[in-house]
C-alpha positions in Angstrom: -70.7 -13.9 16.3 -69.9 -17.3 15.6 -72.5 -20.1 16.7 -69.5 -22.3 18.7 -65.9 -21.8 19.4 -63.9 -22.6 16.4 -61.5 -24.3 18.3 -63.8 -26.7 20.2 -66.7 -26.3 19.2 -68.5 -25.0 22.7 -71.5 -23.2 22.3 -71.0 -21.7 25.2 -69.8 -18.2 24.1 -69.9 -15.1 26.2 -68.5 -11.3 25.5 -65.6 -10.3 27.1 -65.4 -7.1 29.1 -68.1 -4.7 30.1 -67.5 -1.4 27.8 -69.4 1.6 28.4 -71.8 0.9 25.8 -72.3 -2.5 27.0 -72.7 -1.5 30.6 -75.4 1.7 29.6 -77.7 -1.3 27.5 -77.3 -3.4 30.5 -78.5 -0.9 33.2 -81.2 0.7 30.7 -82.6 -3.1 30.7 -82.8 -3.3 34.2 -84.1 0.2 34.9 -85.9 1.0 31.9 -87.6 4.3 33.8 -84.3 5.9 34.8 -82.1 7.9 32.0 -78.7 6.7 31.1 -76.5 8.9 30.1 -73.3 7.7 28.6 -70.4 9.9 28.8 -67.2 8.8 26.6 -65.0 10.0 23.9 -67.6 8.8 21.3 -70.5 10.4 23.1 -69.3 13.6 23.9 -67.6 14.7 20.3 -69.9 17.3 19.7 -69.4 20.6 21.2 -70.9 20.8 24.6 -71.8 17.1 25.0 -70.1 16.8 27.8 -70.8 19.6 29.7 -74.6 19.5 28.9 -74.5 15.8 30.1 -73.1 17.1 33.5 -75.5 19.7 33.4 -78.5 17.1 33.5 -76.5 15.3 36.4 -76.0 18.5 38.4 -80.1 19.4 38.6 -80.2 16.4 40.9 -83.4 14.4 38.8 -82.8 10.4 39.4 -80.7 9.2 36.5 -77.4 7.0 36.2 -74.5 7.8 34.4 -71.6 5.8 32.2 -68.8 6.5 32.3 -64.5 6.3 31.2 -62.0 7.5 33.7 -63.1 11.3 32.1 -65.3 11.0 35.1 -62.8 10.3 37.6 -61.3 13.8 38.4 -62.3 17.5 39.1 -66.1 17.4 39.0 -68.5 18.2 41.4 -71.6 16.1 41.0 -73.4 16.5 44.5 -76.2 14.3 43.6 -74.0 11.5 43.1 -74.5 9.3 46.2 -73.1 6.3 44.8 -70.6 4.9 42.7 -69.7 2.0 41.0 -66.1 0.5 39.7 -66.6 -1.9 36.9 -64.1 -4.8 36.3 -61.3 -2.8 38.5 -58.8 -5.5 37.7 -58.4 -4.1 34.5 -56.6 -1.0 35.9 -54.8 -3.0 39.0 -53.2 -5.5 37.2 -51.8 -4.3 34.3 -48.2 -5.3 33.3 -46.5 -2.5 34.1 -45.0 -2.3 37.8 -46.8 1.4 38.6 -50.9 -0.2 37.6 -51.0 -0.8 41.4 -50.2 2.3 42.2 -52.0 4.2 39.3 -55.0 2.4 39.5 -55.4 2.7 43.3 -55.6 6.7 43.1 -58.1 6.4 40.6 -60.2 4.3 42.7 -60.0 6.9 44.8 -60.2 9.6 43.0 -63.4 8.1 41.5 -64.6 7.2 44.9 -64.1 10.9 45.5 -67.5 11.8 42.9 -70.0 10.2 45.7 -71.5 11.7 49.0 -69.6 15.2 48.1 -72.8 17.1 49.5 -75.0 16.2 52.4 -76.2 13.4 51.2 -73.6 10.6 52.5 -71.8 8.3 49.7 -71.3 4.4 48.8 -68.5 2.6 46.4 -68.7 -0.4 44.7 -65.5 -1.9 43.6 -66.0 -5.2 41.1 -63.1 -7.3 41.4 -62.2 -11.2 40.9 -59.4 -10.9 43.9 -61.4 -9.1 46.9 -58.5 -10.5 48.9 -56.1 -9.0 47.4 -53.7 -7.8 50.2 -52.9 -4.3 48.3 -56.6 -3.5 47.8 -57.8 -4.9 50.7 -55.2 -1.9 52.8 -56.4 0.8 50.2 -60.2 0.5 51.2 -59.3 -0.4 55.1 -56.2 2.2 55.8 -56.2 4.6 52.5 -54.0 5.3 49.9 -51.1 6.4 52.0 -50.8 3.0 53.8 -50.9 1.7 50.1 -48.2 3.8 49.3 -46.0 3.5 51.8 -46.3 -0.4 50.7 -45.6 -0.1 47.5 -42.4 2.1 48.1 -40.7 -0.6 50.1 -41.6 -3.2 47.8 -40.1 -0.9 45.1 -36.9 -0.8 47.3 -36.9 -4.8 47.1 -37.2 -4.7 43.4 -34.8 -1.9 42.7 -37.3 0.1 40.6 -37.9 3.6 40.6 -37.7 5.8 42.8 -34.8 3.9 44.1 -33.6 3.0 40.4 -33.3 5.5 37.0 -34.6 3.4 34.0 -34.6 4.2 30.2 -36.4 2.1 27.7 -35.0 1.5 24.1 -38.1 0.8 22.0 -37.9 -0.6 18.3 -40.5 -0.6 16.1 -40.8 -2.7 12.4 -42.8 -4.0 10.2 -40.5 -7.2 9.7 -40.1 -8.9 13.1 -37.0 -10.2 12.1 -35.1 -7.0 11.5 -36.5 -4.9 15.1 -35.2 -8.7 17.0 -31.8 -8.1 14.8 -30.7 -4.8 15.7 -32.2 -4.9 19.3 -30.0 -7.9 19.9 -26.8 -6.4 18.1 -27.2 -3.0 20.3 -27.8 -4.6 23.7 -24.3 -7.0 23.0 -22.8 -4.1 21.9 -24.1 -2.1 25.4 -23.1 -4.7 27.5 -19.6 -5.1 26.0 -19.1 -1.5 25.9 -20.2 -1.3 29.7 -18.2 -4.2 30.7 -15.3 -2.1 29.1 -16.4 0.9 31.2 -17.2 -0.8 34.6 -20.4 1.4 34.4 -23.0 -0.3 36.6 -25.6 -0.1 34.4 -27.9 -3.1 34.0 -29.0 -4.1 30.2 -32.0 -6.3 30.1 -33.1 -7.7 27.2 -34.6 -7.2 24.0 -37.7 -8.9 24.6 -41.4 -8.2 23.1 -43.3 -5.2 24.3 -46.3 -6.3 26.2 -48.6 -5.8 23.1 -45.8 -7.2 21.1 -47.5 -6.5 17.7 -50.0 -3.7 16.7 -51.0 -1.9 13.3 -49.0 -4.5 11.5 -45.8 -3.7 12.8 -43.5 -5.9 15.6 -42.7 -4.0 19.1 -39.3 -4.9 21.1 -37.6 -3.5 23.9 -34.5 -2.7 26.2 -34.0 -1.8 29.5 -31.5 -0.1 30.7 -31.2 0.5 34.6 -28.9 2.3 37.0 -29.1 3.7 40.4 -26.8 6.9 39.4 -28.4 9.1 36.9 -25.2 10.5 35.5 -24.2 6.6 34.6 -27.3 6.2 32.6 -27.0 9.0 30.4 -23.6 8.2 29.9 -25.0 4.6 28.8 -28.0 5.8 26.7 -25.5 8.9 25.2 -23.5 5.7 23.7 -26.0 3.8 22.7 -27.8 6.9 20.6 -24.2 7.1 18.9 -24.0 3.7 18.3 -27.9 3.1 16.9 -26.7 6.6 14.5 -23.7 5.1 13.4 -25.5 1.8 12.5 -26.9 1.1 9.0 -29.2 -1.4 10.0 -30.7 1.1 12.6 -32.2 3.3 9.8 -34.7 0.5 8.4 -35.9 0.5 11.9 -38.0 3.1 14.1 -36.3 3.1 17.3 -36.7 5.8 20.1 -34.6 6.1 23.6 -36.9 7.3 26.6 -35.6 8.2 30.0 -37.4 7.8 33.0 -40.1 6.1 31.1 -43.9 6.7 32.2 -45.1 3.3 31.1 -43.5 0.1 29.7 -45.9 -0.4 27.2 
């Protein structure tokens, strides 16, 4: 680690985020008589890691336990009397439309591990917005007031399940050439739909929310409709098109309907 910020020179430098491993050498600091036991995908690579780890848990000695969202769901840790979300935001506020909605029912699936037995339960949710009016009905009314929410803000937005969406993603290693052809297919969409009068919304190409990773450029475009039957017509001419394009085959491109995440 540096000794000051390279930019302006503050020595004020903290780390960012609170990883597993980072959380277990924090707690074993602060309770240096109670085991720690970690449980990720680097801890539990050997063959019965993780079960043995669980094991431990389920005898019901004092201990804590670290963990990844491979905690969340489908054990039965009757011991557990209380539970703590780190840095929840993380999970809430992510940029694609359904993190509200995804991370809320792992909250409470999560919440779900504590006071399972007779011993009664307590949750701990570590957020920078405890105002937040979406969280604030999850933890007062429960995940189906939450939902009912978020389906008639959906409605508002036009987004699914009131909207079908496929997601044209191009991939290169020369920025240039994945901008090129995205821009090139979504005039030739739009003209072609214009031709049609196919209502069938074409947004884009713009940068995929981590716009560049293992050295190669990201893009994307969006292509919405509220018939089904008008967007696979759409995305059935735009797969012809990108086939019959030279300029598509220097470029990794791939058409997915009813995408599960924007990313």
């Amino acid at each position: 680690m540096p000794e000051s910020c390279p930019e302006c020179g503050s020595i004020d430098l903290r780390p960012l985020g609170s990883g597993t491993e980072r959380t277990e050498e924090t707690l074993a600091g602060r309770f240096p008589k109670v085991p720690v036991h970690r449980i990720d995908r680097d801890s539990t690579r050997r063959r019965d890691a993780f079960e043995n780890a669980l094991a431990e848990v389920r005898r019901g000695d004092p201990c804590l336990l670290v963990g990844t969202q491979m905690l969340a769901k489908g054990h039965h840790l009757p011991h557990v009397t209380l539970v703590v979300v780190v840095n929840a935001d993380a999970g809430l506020y992510a940029s694609d439309f359904r993190a509200l909605e995804q991370g809320a029912q792992l909250l409470v699936q999560v919440a779900g591990r504590a006071g399972r037995a007779a011993h009664p339960g307590r949750v701990l949710v570590q957020t920078m917005h405890p105002d937040d009016p979406h969280l604030r009905l999850l933890a007062e009314r429960g995940y189906a007031a939450l939902a009912d929410r978020l389906l008639e803000e959906r409605r508002a937005a036009a987004l699914p399940p009131f909207r079908f969406l496929a997601l044209l993603r191009l991939e290169s290693a020369k920025e240039e050439a994945a901008g090129e052809l995205g821009r090139r297919a979504a005039t030739a969409l739009r003209g072609w739909l214009a031709e049609r009068e196919l209502a069938v919304d074409c947004l884009g190409p713009v940068p995929a929310p981590m716009e560049r990773r293992q050295g190669r450029y990201h893009l994307q475009l969006m292509l919405g409709a509220e018939k089904r039957s008008a967007l696979h017509e759409a995305c059935a001419w735009l797969t012809a098109w990108l086939e019959a394009t030279p300029e598509a085959r220097r470029v990794r491109w791939s058409l997915d309907i009813d995408p599960q995440t924007l990313s």
